[in-house]
N, C-alpha and C positions, 0 to 999 in steps of 0.2 A: 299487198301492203309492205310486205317486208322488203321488196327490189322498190319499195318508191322508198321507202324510207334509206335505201343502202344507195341508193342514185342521189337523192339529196344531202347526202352526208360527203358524196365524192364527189359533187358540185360546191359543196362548202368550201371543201379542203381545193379544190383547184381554185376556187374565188382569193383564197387565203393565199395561196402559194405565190399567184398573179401578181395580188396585193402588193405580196412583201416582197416581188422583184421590182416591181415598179419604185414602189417607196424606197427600200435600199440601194437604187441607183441609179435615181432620180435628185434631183436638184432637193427637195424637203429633207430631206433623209441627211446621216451626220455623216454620211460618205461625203454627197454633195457640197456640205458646209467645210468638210476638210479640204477639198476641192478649190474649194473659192480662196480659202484662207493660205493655201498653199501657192495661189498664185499671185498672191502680194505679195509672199513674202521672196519666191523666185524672184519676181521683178524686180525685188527693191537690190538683193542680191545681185542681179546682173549689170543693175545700174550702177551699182557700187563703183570707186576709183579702181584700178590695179593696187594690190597690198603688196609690201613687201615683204624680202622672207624672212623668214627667222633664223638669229645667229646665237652665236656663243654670250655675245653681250647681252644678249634678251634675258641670260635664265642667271645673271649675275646675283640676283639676289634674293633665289630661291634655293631652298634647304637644300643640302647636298644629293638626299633621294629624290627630292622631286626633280631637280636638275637633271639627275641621272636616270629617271623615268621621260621625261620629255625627248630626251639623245634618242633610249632605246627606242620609242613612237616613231622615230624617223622624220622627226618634225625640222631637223635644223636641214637649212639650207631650202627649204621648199615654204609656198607662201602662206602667210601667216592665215585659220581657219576664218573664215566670216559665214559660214552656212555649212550645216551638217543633212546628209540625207540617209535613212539607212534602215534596212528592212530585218526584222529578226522574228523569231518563232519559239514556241515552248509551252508552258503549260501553268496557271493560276488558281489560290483558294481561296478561300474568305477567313479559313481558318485551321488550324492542325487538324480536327477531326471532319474539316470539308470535304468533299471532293474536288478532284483536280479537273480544271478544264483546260482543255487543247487551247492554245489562240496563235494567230500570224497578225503582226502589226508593221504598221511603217509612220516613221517618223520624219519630221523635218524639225531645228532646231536654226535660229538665226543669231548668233553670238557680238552684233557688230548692230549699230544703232538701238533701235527698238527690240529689247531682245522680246521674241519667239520663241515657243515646244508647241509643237501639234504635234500629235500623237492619236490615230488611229487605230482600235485593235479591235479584230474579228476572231471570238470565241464562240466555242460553243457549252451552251448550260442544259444539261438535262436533254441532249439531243436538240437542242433549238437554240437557232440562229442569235447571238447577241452583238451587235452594235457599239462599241467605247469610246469616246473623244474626250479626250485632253486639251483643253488649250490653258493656253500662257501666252498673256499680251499687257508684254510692259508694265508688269507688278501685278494685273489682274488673272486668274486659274477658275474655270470649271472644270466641270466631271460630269457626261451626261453617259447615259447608259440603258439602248431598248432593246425588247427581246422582238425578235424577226420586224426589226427597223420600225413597228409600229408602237410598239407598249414604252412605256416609261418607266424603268425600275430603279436608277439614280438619277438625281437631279444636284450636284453641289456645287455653291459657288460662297463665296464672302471669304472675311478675313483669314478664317483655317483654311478653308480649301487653295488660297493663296500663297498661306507658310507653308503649305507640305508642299506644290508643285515648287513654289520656288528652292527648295532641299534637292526637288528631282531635276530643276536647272545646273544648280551645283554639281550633280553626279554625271550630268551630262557631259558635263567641259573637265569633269577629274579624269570619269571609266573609258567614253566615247570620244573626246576631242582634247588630247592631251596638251597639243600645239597650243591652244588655247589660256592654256594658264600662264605662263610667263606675261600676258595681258591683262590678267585678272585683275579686279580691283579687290585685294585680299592684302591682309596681313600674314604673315609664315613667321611658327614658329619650329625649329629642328629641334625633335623628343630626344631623337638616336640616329644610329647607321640605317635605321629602316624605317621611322616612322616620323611624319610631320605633321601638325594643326595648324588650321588657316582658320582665318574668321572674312571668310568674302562677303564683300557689299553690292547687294543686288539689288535694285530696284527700289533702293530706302531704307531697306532691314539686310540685317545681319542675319549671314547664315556660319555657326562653328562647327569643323568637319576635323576627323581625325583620320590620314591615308597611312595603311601599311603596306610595305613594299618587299617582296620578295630579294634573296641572294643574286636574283638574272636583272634587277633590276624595274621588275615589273610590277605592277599594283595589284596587291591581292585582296586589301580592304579597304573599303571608305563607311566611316562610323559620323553620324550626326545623331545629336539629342531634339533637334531644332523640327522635326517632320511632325507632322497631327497623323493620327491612326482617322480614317474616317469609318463608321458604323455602317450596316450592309446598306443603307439608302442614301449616306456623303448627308443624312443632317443633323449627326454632332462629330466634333472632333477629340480625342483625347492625344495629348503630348506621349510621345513616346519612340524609345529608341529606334533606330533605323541601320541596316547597315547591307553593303551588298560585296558580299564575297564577289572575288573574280578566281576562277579554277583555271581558265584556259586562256590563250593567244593566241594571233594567227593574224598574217598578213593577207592587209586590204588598199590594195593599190599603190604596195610600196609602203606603206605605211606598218606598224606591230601594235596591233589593239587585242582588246580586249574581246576573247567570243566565246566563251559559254562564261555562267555565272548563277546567281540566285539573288532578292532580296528578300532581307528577314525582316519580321520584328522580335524585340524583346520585350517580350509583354512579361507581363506580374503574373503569378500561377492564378489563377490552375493552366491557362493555355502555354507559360515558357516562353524561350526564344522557337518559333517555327520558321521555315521557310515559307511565303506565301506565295514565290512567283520564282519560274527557273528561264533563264531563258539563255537562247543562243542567237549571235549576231550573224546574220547570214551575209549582208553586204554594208559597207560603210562607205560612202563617197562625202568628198569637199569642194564639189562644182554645184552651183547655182544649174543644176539640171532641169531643160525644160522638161525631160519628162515628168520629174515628180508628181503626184497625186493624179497625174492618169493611169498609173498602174498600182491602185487602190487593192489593199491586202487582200485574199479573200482565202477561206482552208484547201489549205495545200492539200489535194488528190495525192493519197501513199504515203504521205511522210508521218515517218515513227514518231508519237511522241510517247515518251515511258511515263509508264506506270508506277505509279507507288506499292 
């Protein structure tokens, strides 16, 4: 009795395993749906005219740091961003007394027409496989999120889950695609020799961000009040501060970006300001690459991530 019951139990678990390769990358699965959605927005990218590049007159009437962070980017003289693609890795809580989870994501970003963020990211929770998607299309953000591609553990979508992704478009075109801002539709105000607020208009709403910038010229914070905190299942939002240190930099195809970092919130006690998410930017590119979302993230074999 006991080898039939120990044989049905390792027929379980291989139906199980089968299961969740098929469904994770397979066409149902939110690999598959980044997939698709990746390829529209490649297309729409390659269709695009030729841009031109960007010059010293583009960043005329931008605060003297942000000016001077755009130069350091490497952005002048090369052509203006219209699509962002870029793979990074590190490790996420739900809250200071959480545990941390491993995760490798890859993103794509469309900064020119219809703006796009698809964002993909494969963690792992409690030893088992979890599944993330992000989208952002054109004023509208979900948040879906299953554990080994089958179960459903978030599901958010509506007006908050909208103001937060659109705060995470903003950080996108500040941290990752700096070239970008001299285009922005933003207002700039100059604080100091280091610090500027923008109030950018995206998609209908206003998002208010405050960037600090290093002696080297480089950005080491972006502060918004404008992001919702969502609850562990994304269906309620509560308002609250956001902000993402940048620690490190490091050149990506000629370019000087941002690559390791964290974002925090600043919540009311008893939780504090915590970090909830650390990450490092492993590749950035600005070509409408066909490969994109065929080499869907999956956990990196060997690679450290630290521990708390």
């Amino acid at each position: 009795m006991r080898r039939r019951v120990m044989g049905a139990a390792t027929a379980v678990l291989l139906l199980s395993a089968a299961a969740y390769g098929l469904v994770s990358r397979g066409p149902l699965g939110l690999r598959g749906e980044y997939r698709r959605r990746i390829a529209e927005v490649v297309t729409s990218a390659s269709a695009s005219m030729p841009t031109p590049v960007v010059t010293e007159a583009d960043l005329r009437h931008l605060p003297a740091p942000v000016a001077t962070y755009v130069r350091r980017s490497g952005a002048i003289g090369r052509p203006r961003v219209t699509v962002m693609h870029a793979f990074m890795h590190g490790r996420i809580r739900s809250g200071p007394d959480a545990p941390w989870m491993p995760f490798s994501a890859e993103q794509v970003n469309s900064f020119v027409g219809k703006r796009r963020r698809l964002f993909f990211m494969d963690a792992t929770m409690r030893g088992l496989p979890v599944d993330v998607l992000h989208v952002y299309d054109g004023g509208h953000a979900t948040m879906r999120a299953r554990v080994r591609s089958l179960i459903p553990v978030v599901d958010a979508s509506g007006p908050d889950m909208s103001r937060a992704e659109r705060v995470t478009v903003v950080n996108d075109i500040c941290v990752l695609a700096p070239g970008v801002l001299p285009f922005a539709d933003a207002v700039w105000e100059e604080v100091d020799a280091r610090r500027a607020r923008a109030v950018f208009h995206i998609d209908g709403q206003d998002v208010h961000v405050e960037l600090t910038f290093g002696e080297d010229g480089a950005l080491v914070d972006f502060v918004s009040d404008d992001r919702r905190r969502a609850d562990d299942r994304g269906t309620s939002f509560a308002r609250q501060r956001w902000s993402t240190p940048i620690s490190r930099t490091a050149e990506q195809h000629g370019y000087m970006l941002a690559s390791h970092g964290e974002a925090r919130w600043h919540a009311p006690e008893p939780e504090g300001e915590f970090a909830y998410l650390e990450f490092t930017i492993d590749t950035i590119d600005y070509t409408a690459d066909h490969r994109a979302g065929q080499k869907v993230t999956t956990r990196p074999a060997g690679r450290r991530v630290p521990t708390p």
